[in-house]
N, CA, C and O atoms as a GROMACS GRO file, in nm:
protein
  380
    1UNK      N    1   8.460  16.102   8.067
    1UNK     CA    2   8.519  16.207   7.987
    1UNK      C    3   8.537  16.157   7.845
    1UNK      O    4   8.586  16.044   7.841
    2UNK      N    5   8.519  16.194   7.766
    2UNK     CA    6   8.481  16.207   7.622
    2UNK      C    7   8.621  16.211   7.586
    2UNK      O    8   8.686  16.272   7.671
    3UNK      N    9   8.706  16.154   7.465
    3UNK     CA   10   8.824  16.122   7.434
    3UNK      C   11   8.885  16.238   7.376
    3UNK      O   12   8.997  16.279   7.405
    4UNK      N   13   8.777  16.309   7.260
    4UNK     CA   14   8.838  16.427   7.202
    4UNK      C   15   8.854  16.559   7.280
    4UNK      O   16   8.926  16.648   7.234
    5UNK      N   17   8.755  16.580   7.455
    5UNK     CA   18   8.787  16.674   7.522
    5UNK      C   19   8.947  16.638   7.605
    5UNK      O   20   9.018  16.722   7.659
    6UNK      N   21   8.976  16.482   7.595
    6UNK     CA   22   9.126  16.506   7.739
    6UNK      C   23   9.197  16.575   7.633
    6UNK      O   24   9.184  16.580   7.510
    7UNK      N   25   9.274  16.627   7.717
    7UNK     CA   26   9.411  16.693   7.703
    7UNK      C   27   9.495  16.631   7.771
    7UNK      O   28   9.466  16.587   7.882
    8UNK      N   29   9.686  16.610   7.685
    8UNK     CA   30   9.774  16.543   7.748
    8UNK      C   31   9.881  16.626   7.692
    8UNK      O   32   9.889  16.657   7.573
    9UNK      N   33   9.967  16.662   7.792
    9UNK     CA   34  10.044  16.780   7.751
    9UNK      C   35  10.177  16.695   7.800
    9UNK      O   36  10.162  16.610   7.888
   10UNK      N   37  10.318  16.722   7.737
   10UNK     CA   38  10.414  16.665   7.760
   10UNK      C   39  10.524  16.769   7.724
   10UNK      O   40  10.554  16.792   7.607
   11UNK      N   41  10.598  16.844   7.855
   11UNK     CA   42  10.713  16.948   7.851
   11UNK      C   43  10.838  16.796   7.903
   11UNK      O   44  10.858  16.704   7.982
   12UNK      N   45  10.883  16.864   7.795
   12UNK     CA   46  11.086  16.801   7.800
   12UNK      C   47  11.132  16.925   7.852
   12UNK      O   48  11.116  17.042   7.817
   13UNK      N   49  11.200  16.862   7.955
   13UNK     CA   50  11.320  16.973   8.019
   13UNK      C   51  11.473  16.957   8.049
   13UNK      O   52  11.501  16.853   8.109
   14UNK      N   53  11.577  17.040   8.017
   14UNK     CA   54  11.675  16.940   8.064
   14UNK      C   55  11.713  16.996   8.189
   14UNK      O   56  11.688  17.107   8.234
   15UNK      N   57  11.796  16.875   8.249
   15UNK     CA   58  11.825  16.869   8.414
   15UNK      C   59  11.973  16.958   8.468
   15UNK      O   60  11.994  17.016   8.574
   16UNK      N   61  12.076  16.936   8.324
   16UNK     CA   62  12.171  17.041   8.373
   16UNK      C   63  12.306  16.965   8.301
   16UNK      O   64  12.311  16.853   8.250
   17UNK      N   65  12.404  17.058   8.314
   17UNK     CA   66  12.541  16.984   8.263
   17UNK      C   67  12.654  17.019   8.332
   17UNK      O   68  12.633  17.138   8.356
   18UNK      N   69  12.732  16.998   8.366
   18UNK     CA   70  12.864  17.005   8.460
   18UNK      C   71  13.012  17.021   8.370
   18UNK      O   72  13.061  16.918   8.323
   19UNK      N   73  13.072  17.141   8.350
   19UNK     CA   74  13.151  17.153   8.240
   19UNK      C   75  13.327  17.161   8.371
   19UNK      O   76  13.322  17.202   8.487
   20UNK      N   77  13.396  17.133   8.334
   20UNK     CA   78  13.503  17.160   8.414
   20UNK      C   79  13.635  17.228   8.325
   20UNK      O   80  13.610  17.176   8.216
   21UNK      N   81  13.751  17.305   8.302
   21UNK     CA   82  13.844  17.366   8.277
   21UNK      C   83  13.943  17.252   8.218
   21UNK      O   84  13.875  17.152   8.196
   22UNK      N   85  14.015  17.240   8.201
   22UNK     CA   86  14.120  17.166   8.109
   22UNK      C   87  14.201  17.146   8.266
   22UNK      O   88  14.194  17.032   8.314
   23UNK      N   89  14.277  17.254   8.345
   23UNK     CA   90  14.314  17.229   8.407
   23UNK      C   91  14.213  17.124   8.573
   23UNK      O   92  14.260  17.069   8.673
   24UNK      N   93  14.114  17.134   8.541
   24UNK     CA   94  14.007  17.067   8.622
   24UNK      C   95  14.037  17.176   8.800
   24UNK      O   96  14.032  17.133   8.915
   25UNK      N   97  14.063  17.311   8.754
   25UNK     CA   98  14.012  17.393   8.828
   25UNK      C   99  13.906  17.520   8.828
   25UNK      O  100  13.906  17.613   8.908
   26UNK      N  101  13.823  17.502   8.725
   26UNK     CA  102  13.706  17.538   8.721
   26UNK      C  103  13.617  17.462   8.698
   26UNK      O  104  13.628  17.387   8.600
   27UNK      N  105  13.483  17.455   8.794
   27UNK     CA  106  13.422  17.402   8.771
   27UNK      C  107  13.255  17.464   8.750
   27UNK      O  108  13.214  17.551   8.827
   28UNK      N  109  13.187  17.419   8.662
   28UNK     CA  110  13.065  17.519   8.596
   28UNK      C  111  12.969  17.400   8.584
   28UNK      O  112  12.976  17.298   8.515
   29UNK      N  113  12.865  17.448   8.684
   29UNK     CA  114  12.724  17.342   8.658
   29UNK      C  115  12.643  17.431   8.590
   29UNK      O  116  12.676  17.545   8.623
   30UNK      N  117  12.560  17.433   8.516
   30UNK     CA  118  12.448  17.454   8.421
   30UNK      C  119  12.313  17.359   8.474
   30UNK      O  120  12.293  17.245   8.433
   31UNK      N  121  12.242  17.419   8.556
   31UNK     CA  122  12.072  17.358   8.574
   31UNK      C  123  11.962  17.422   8.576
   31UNK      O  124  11.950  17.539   8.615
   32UNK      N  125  11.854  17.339   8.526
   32UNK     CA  126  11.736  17.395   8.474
   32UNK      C  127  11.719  17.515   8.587
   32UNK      O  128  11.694  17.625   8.537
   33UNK      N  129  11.728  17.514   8.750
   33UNK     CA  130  11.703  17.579   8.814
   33UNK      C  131  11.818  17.659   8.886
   33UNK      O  132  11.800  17.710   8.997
   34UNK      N  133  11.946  17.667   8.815
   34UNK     CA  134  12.046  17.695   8.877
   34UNK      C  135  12.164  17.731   8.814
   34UNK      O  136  12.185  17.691   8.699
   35UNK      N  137  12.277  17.829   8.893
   35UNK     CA  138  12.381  17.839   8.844
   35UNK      C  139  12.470  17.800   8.939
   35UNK      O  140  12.438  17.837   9.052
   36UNK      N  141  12.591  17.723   8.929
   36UNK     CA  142  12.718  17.732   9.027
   36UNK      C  143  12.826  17.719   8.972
   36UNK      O  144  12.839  17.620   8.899
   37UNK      N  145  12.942  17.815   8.987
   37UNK     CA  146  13.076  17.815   9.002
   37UNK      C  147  13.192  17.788   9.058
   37UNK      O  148  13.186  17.852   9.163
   38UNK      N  149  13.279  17.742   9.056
   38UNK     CA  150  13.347  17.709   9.191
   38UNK      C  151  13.528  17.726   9.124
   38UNK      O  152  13.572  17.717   9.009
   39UNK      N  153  13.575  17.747   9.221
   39UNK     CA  154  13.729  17.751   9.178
   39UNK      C  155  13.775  17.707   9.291
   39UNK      O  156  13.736  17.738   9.403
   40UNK      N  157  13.900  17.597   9.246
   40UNK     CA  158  13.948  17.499   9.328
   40UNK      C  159  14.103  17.592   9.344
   40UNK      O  160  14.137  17.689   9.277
   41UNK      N  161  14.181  17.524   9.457
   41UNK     CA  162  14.302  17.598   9.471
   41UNK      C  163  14.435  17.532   9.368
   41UNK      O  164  14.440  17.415   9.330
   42UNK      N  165  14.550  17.652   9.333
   42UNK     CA  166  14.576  17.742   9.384
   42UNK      C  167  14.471  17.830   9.310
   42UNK      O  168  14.426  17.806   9.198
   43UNK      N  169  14.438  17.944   9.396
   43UNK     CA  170  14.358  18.071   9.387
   43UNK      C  171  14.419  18.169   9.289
   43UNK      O  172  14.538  18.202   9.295
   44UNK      N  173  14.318  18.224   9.179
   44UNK     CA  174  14.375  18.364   9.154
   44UNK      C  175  14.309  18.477   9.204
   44UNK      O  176  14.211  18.445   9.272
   45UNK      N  177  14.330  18.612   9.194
   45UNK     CA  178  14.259  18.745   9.258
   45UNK      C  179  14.135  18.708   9.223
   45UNK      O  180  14.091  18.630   9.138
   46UNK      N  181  14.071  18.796   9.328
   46UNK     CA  182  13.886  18.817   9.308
   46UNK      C  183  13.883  18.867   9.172
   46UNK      O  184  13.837  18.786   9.092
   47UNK      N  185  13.915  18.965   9.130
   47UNK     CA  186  13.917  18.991   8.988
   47UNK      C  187  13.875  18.934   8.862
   47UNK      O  188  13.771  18.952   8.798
   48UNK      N  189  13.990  18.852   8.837
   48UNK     CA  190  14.010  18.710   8.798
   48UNK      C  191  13.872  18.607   8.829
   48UNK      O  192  13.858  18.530   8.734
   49UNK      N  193  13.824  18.598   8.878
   49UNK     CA  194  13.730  18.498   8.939
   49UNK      C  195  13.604  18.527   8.890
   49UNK      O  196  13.526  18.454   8.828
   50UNK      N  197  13.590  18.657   8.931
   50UNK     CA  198  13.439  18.768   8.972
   50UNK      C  199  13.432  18.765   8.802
   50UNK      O  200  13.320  18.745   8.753
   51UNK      N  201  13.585  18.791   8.680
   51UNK     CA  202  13.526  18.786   8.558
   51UNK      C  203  13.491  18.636   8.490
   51UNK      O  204  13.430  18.623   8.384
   52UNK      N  205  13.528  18.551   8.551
   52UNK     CA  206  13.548  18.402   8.488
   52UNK      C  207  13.365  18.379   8.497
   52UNK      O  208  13.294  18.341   8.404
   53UNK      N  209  13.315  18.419   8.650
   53UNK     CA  210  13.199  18.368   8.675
   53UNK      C  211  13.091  18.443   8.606
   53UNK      O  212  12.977  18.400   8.587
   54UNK      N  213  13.146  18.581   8.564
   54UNK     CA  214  13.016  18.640   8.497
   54UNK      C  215  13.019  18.606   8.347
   54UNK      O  216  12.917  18.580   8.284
   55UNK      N  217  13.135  18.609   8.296
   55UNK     CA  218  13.111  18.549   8.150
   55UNK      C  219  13.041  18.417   8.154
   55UNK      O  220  12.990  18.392   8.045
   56UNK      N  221  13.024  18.336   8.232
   56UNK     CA  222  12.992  18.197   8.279
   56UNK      C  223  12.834  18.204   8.317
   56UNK      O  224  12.747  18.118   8.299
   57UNK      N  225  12.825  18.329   8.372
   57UNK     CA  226  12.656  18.330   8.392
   57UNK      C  227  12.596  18.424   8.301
   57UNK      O  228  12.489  18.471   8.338
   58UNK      N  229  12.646  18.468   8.177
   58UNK     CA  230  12.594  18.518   8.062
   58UNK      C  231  12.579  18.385   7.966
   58UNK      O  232  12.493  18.355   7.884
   59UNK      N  233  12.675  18.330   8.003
   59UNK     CA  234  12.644  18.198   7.893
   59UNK      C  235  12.537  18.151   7.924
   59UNK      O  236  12.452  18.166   7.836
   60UNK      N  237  12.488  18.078   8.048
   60UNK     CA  238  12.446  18.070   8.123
   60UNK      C  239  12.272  18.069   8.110
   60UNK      O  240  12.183  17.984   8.105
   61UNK      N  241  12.284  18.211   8.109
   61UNK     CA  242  12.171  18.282   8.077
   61UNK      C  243  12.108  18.272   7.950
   61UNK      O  244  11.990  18.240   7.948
   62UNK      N  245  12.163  18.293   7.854
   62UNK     CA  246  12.163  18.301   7.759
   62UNK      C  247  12.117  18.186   7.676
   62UNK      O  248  12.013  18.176   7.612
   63UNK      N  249  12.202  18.113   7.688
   63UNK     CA  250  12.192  17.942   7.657
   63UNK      C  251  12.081  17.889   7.700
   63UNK      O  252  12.004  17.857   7.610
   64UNK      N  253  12.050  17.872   7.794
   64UNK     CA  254  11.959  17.786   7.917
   64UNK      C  255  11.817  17.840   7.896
   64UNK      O  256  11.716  17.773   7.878
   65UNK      N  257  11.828  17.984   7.902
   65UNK     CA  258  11.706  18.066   7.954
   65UNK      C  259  11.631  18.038   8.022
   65UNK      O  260  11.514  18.012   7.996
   66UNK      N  261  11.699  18.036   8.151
   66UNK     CA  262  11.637  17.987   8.288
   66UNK      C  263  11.503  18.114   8.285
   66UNK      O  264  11.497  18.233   8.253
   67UNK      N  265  11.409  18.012   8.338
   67UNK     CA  266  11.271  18.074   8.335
   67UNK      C  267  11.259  18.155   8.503
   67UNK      O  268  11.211  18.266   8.526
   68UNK      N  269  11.320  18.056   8.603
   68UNK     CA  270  11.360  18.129   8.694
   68UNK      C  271  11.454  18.054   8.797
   68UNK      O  272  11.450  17.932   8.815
   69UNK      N  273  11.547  18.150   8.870
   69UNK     CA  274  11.660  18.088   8.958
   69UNK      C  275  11.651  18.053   9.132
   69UNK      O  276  11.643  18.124   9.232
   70UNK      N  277  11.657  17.924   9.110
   70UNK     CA  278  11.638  17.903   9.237
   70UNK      C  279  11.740  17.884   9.325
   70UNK      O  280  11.723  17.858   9.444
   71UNK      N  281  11.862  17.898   9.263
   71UNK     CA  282  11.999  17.876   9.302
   71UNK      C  283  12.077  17.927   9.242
   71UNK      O  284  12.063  17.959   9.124
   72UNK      N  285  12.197  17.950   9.324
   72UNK     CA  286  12.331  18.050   9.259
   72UNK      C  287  12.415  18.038   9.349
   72UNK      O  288  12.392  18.077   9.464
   73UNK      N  289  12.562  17.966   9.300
   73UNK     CA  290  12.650  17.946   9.353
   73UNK      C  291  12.775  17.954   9.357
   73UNK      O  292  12.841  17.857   9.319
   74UNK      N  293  12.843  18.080   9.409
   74UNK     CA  294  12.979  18.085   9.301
   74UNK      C  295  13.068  18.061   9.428
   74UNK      O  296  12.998  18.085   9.526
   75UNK      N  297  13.180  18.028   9.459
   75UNK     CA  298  13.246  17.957   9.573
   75UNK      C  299  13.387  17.927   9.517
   75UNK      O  300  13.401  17.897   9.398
   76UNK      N  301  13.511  17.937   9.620
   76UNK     CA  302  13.610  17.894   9.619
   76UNK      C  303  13.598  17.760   9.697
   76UNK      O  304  13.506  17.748   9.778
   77UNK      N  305  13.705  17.636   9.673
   77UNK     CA  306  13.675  17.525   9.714
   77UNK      C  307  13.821  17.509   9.787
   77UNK      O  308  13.929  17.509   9.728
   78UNK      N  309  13.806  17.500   9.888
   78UNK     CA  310  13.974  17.454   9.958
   78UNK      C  311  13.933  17.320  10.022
   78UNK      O  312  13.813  17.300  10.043
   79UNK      N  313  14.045  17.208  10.061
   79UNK     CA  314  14.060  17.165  10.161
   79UNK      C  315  14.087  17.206  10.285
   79UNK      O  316  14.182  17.283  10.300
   80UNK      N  317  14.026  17.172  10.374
   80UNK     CA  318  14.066  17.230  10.512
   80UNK      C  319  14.066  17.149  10.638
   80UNK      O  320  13.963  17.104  10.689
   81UNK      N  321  14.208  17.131  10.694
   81UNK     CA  322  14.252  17.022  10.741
   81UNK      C  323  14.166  17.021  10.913
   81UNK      O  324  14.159  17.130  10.971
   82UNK      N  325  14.130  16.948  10.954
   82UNK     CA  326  14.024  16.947  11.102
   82UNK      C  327  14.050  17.074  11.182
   82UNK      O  328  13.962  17.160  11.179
   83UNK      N  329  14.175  17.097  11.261
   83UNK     CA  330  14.182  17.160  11.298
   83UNK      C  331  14.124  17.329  11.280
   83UNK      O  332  14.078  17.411  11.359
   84UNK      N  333  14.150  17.329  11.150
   84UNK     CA  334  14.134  17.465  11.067
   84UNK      C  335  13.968  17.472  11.099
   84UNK      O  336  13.917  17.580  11.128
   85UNK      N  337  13.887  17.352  11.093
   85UNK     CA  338  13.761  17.327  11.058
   85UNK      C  339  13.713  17.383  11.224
   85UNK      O  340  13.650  17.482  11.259
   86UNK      N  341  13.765  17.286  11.290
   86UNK     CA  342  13.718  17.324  11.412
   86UNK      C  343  13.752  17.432  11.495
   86UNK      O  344  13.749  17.418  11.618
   87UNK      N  345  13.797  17.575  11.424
   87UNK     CA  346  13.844  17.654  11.516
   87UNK      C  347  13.707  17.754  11.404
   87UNK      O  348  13.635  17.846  11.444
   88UNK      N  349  13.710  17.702  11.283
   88UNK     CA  350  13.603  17.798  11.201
   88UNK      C  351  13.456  17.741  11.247
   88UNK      O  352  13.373  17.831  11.258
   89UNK      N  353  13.403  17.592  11.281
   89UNK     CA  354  13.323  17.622  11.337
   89UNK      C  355  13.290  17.659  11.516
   89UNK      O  356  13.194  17.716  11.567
   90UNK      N  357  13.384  17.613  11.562
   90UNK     CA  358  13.386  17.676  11.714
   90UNK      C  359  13.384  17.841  11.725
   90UNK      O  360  13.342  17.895  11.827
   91UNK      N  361  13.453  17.944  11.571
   91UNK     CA  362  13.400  18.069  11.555
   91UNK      C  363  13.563  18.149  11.636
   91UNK      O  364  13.581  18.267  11.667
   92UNK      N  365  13.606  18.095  11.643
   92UNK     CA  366  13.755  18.150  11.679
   92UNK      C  367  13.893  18.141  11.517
   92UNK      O  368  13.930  18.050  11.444
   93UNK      N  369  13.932  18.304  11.531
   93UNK     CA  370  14.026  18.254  11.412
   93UNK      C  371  14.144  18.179  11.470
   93UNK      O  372  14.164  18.149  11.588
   94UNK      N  373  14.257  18.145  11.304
   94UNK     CA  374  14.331  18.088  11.287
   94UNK      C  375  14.465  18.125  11.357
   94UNK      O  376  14.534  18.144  11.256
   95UNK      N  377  14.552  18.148  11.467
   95UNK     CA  378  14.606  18.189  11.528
   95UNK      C  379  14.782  18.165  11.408
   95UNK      O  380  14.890  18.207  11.449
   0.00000   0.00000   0.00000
Protein backbone atom coordinates (compact mmCIF):
# COMPACT_ATOMS: atom_id res chain seq x y z
CA UNK A 1 0.00 0.00 0.00
CA UNK A 2 1.30 3.21 -1.21
CA UNK A 3 1.83 5.84 1.76
CA UNK A 4 -0.22 8.74 0.31
CA UNK A 5 -3.39 6.25 -0.24
CA UNK A 6 -3.43 4.97 3.94
CA UNK A 7 -5.73 6.68 5.81
CA UNK A 8 -5.44 7.09 9.74
CA UNK A 9 -8.28 8.51 11.40
CA UNK A 10 -8.20 9.36 15.18
CA UNK A 11 -11.83 10.19 17.16
CA UNK A 12 -11.27 11.51 20.94
CA UNK A 13 -14.14 10.69 23.00
CA UNK A 14 -14.89 11.36 26.46
CA UNK A 15 -15.78 8.48 28.88
CA UNK A 16 -18.08 10.40 31.36
CA UNK A 17 -18.12 12.47 34.66
CA UNK A 18 -19.79 11.78 38.00
CA UNK A 19 -21.13 15.08 39.60
CA UNK A 20 -22.66 14.65 43.18
CA UNK A 21 -24.93 17.51 45.27
CA UNK A 22 -23.26 19.47 48.07
CA UNK A 23 -25.31 17.53 50.33
CA UNK A 24 -23.77 14.18 48.58
CA UNK A 25 -27.43 13.09 48.01
CA UNK A 26 -27.63 13.43 44.48
CA UNK A 27 -25.83 11.71 42.47
CA UNK A 28 -25.41 12.43 38.41
CA UNK A 29 -23.16 10.32 36.05
CA UNK A 30 -22.69 11.86 32.60
CA UNK A 31 -21.38 9.01 29.86
CA UNK A 32 -20.54 8.91 26.43
CA UNK A 33 -23.25 6.14 26.31
CA UNK A 34 -25.38 6.97 29.20
CA UNK A 35 -27.42 8.71 31.68
CA UNK A 36 -27.90 7.87 35.55
CA UNK A 37 -29.48 9.47 38.46
CA UNK A 38 -29.82 8.37 41.74
CA UNK A 39 -31.13 9.83 45.05
CA UNK A 40 -29.89 8.57 48.24
CA UNK A 41 -32.15 8.65 51.47
CA UNK A 42 -33.86 10.69 53.28
CA UNK A 43 -36.32 10.75 50.19
CA UNK A 44 -38.25 13.65 48.80
CA UNK A 45 -41.77 13.24 46.70
CA UNK A 46 -41.65 11.73 43.18
CA UNK A 47 -42.25 15.18 42.11
CA UNK A 48 -39.30 16.54 43.46
CA UNK A 49 -37.13 13.83 41.96
CA UNK A 50 -38.97 13.23 38.48
CA UNK A 51 -37.98 17.34 38.23
CA UNK A 52 -34.31 17.12 39.57
CA UNK A 53 -33.74 14.20 36.95
CA UNK A 54 -35.17 15.88 33.93
CA UNK A 55 -33.43 19.15 34.30
CA UNK A 56 -30.35 16.72 34.70
CA UNK A 57 -31.08 14.92 31.46
CA UNK A 58 -31.55 18.19 29.48
CA UNK A 59 -28.20 19.12 30.62
CA UNK A 60 -27.30 16.06 29.79
CA UNK A 61 -28.38 16.10 26.46
CA UNK A 62 -27.49 19.02 25.57
CA UNK A 63 -23.96 19.18 26.81
CA UNK A 64 -22.82 15.67 25.83
CA UNK A 65 -24.84 15.19 22.66
CA UNK A 66 -25.05 11.72 23.09
CA UNK A 67 -25.07 10.30 19.58
CA UNK A 68 -26.98 7.45 21.04
CA UNK A 69 -28.24 5.92 24.54
CA UNK A 70 -27.43 2.85 25.62
CA UNK A 71 -28.31 3.37 29.16
CA UNK A 72 -30.58 5.26 31.49
CA UNK A 73 -30.76 5.19 34.96
CA UNK A 74 -32.68 7.07 37.38
CA UNK A 75 -33.08 5.15 40.88
CA UNK A 76 -33.58 5.76 44.52
CA UNK A 77 -30.71 4.21 46.58
CA UNK A 78 -31.62 2.79 50.12
CA UNK A 79 -29.89 0.52 52.36
CA UNK A 80 -31.65 -2.51 53.02
CA UNK A 81 -30.99 -4.51 55.96
CA UNK A 82 -30.92 -8.73 54.99
CA UNK A 83 -33.90 -9.49 56.17
CA UNK A 84 -35.79 -6.79 54.15
CA UNK A 85 -33.56 -8.26 51.20
CA UNK A 86 -34.60 -11.65 51.65
CA UNK A 87 -38.26 -11.40 51.93
CA UNK A 88 -37.92 -8.95 48.50
CA UNK A 89 -36.06 -11.53 46.87
CA UNK A 90 -37.95 -14.64 48.15
CA UNK A 91 -41.04 -12.19 46.57
CA UNK A 92 -43.09 -11.97 49.82
CA UNK A 93 -43.84 -8.40 51.32
CA UNK A 94 -42.68 -6.66 54.36
CA UNK A 95 -45.09 -7.72 57.09
Amino acid sequence: MDRKDSHVEHKQTWQGFRFQSSDNRHIAQFAWNGFVFSRLSPYEDWTKFEAEALRLWRIYRDVGEPSENQRLGIRFIDVIDEETLEQVLLGYPNP
